[in-house]
N, C-alpha and C positions, 0 to 999 in steps of 0.2 A: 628380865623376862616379861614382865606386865608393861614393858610399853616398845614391846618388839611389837613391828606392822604386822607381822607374820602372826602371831602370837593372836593381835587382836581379829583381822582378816579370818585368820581357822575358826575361832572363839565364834564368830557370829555368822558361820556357815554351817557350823554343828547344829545351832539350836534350833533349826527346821526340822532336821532328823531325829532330835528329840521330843520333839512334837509330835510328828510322825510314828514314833515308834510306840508312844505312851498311846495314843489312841489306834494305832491298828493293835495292840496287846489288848485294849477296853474291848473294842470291835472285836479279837477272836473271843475274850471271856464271855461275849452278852452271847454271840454266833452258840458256843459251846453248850452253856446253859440252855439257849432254846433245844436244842437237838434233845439236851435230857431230859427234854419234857416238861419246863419250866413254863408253866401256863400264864405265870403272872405276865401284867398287859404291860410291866416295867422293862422286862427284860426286853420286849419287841420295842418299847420306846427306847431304851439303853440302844439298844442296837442302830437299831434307824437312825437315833443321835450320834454317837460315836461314826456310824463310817461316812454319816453326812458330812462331820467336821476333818475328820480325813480325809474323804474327798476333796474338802476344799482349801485344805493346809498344805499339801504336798500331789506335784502332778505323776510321780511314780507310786502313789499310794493306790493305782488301779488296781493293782495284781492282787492287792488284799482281800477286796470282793469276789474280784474273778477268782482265785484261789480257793476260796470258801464257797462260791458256787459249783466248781469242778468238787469239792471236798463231796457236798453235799447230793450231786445227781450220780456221783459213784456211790455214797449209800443208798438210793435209790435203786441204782440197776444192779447192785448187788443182794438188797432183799427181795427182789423180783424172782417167784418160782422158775 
């Protein structure tokens, strides 16, 4: 099994999406924290860092941002009198 093409071929088409996934998870934890009110100036650098490097790790990592900005203008217009 460890020297099927197949085997090796999957093996190193994963590891993008695990890259991807570890930092859009970082990206939702810093996004989360800020919303709770998390002043510290770490968690806006956590953030900014994390979806910078997602940005530039994977090209369907967009929907992560845009997701959390749709997350975030629906809390907006629903605290809105």
């Amino acid at each position: 099994m460890t020297i099927s093409p197949f085997q090796i071929l999957f093996s190193q088409e994963v590891r993008a999406y695990m890259v991807m996934q570890a930092l859009g998870l970082a990206s939702c934890y810093c996004f989360l924290r800020l919303l709770d009110g998390a002043a510290l100036k770490w968690w806006k650098v956590g953030y900014v860092l994390m979806t910078g490097l997602l940005l530039w790790s994977q090209l369907y990592s967009v929907f992560v941002p845009f997701a959390q900005n749709v997350f975030y203008f629906g809390l907006i217009a629903l605290r809105r009198p």
